[in-house]
C-alpha positions in Angstrom: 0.0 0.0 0.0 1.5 3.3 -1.2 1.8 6.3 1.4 -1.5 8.4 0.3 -3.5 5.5 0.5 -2.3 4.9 4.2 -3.1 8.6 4.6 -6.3 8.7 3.3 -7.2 6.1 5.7 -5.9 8.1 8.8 -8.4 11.2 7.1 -10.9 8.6 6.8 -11.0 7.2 10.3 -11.2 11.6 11.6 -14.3 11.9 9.1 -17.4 13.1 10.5 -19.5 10.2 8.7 -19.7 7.4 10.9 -19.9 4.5 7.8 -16.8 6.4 6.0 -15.1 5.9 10.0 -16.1 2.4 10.3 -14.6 2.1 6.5 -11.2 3.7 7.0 -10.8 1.5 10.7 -11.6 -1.5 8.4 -9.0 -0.3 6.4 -6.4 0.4 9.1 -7.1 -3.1 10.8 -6.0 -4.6 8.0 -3.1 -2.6 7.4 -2.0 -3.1 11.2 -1.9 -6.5 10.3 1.2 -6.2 7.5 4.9 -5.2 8.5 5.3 -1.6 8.0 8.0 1.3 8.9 7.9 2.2 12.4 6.3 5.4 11.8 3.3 4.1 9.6 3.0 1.6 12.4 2.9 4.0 14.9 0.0 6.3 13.5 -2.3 3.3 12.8 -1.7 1.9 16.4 -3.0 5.1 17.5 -6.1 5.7 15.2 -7.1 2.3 16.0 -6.7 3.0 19.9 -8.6 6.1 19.3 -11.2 4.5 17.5 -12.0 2.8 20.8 -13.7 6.0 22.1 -16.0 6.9 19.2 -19.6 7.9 19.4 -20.6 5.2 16.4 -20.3 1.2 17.5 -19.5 0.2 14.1 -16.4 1.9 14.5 -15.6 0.9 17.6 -16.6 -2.6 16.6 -13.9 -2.2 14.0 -11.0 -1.1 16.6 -12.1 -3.8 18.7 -11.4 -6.6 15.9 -8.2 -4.8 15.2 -6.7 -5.0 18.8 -5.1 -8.9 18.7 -3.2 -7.2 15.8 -1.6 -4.3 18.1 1.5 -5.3 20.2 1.2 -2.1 22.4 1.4 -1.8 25.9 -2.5 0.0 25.5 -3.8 -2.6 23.8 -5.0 -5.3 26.4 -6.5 -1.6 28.3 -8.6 -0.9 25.6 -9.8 -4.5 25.3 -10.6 -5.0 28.9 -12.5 -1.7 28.8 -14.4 -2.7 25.8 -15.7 -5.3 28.0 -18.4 -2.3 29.1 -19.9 -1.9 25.5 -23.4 -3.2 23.9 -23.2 -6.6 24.5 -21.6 -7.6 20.0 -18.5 -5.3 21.3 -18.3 -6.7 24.4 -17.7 -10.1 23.0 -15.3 -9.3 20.6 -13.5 -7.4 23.5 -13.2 -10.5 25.8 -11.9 -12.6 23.3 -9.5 -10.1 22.3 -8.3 -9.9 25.7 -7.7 -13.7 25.5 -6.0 -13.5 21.9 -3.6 -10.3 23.6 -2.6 -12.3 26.8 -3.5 -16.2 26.7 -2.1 -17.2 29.7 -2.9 -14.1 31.7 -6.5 -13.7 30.3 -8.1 -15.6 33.0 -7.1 -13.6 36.0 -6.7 -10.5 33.9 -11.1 -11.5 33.1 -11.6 -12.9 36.7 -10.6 -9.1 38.2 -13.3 -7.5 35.8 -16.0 -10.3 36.8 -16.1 -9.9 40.4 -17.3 -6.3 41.0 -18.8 -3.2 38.5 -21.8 -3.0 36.3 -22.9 -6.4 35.8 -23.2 -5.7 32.1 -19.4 -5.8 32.1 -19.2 -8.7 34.8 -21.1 -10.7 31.9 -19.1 -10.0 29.5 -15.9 -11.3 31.8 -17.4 -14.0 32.6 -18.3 -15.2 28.9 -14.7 -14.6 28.0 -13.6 -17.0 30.7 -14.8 -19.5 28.0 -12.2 -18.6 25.0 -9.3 -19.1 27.8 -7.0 -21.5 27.3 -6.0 -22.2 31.1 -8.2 -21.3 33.6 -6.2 -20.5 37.1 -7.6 -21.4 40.5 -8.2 -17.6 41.0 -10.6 -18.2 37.7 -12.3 -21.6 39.6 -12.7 -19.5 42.6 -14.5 -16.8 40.5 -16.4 -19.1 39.0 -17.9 -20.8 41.9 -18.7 -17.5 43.1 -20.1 -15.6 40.3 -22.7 -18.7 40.2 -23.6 -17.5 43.6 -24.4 -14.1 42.8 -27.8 -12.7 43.2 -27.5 -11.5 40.0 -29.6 -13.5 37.3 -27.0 -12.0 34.6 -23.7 -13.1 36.5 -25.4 -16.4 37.0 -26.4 -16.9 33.7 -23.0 -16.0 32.1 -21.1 -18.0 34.7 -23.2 -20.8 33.7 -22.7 -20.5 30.4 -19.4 -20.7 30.4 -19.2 -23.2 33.0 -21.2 -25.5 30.6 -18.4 -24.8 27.3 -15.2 -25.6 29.9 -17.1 -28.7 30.6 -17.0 -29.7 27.4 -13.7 -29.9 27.4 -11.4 -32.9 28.5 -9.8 -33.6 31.9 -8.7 -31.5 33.9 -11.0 -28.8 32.9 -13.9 -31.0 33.0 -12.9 -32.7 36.1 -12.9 -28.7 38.1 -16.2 -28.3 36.2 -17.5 -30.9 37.8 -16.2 -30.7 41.1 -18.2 -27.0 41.1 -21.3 -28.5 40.1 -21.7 -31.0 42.9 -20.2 -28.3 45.8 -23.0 -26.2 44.5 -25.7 -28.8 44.9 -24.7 -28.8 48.5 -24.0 -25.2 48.8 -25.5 -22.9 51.3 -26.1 -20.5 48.6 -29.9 -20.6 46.9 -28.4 -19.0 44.4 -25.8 -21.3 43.8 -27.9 -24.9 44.7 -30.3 -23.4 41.9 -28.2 -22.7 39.1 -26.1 -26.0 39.5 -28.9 -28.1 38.9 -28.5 -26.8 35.7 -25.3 -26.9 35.3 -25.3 -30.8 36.8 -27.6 -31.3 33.5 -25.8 -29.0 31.1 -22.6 -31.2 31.5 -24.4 -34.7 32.0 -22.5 -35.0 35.3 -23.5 -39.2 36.9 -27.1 -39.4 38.3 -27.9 -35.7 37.6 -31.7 -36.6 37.6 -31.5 -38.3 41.1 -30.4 -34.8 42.3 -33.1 -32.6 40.2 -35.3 -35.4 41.8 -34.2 -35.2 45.7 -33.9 -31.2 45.1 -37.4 -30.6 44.8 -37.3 -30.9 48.4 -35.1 -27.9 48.9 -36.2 -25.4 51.7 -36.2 -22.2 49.2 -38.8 -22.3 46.5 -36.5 -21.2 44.1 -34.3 -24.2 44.1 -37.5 -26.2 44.1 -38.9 -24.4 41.2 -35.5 -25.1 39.4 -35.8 -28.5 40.1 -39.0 -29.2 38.5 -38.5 -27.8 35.3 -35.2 -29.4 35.3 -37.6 -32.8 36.1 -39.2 -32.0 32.5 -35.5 -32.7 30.9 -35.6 -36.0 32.9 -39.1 -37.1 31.6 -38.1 -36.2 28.1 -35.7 -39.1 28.4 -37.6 -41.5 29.5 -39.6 -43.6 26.5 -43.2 -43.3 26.5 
């Protein structure tokens, strides 16, 4: 790419139309991508970083996807502060993080998912999933998180639970081990949402716990337990 074009891109991404913005950080993220002298480098790193702030998501969208390509110090930053943007950006941000820093994702994720707007506690939390180790400070979250009286933590710790449990031993095994230390949890909050998680990842006689858990003392757990009944009904032949 000759010079004006990589100057017409840094115009583009100052424009004030949004869609000729999202173009030029299009543009730059796939220039930030190719070896170039230090000083071109330099003044895409920093549009793209800039990019971060604007008003319009499809740019920011854009600078988002463009991070795993910037080795810079304010990269990982800008991607763990994404995690607080409509939910498309959010996700692209947390598995950014985990593309910048894959062995330090997790704890990196873990400090994000344990206190703030649960929006961005979500989005941690669905990261966690994309990580490629998950640290004991991450387990600890995890069981946790799946205690909150949040029903947006919950669910996203779930969620993720149920993908790392898809995974072979050891991260199964951990999985696991949460599920069935929720069951018997003194948390609600926790017994409740591990009765779907005990499904979720097929753990051994999860139906005999749905069944003797509809005997719980809080109505919540009971509730839980008898729609997770209609899962073990649906296996039984007729």
């Amino acid at each position: 790419m000759i010079r004006h074009e990589v100057v017409d891109l840094l115009e583009g991404a100052k424009s004030g139309d949004p869609a000729l913005r999202a173009s030029a950080v299009t543009g730059l993220r796939r220039l930030a991508r190719r070896q170039l002298e230090p000083l071109t480098r330099e003044a895409v790193q920093r549009a793209l970083l800039a990019a971060l702030a604007d008003d319009d998501p499809r740019v920011r969208m854009g600078a988002v996807a463009a991070l795993a390509c910037l080795p810079v110090p304010d990269a990982l930053p800008g991607a763990l502060a994404a995690l607080g943007d409509e939910h498309a950006i959010a996700e692209a941000a947390g598995r950014a993080v985990v593309a910048l820093d894959p062995y330090g994702a997790c704890d990196a994720l873990c400090a994000r998912a344990r206190e703030g707007p649960e929006s961005v506690r979500a989005a941690a939390l669905t990261a966690l999933r994309h990580a490629p180790v998950i640290t004991a400070t991450g387990w600890a979250t995890f069981e946790d998180c799946l205690a909150d009286s949040s029903t947006v933590v919950r669910s996203a710790a779930l969620g993720s639970a149920r993908e790392l449990g898809r995974r072979g031993s050891p991260t199964r095994d951990d999985v696991v081990r949460i599920a069935q230390d929720g069951l018997r949890s003194a948390s609600p909050y926790r017994r409740e949402i591990s009765l779907a998680l005990v499904r979720l990842i097929d753990v051994p006689g999860w139906a005999e716990r749905c069944r003797e858990a509809a005997k719980d003392r809080d109505p919540m757990v009971r509730a839980r337990a008898a729609r997770e009944q209609q899962y073990v009904r649906r296996r039984i032949p007729q």
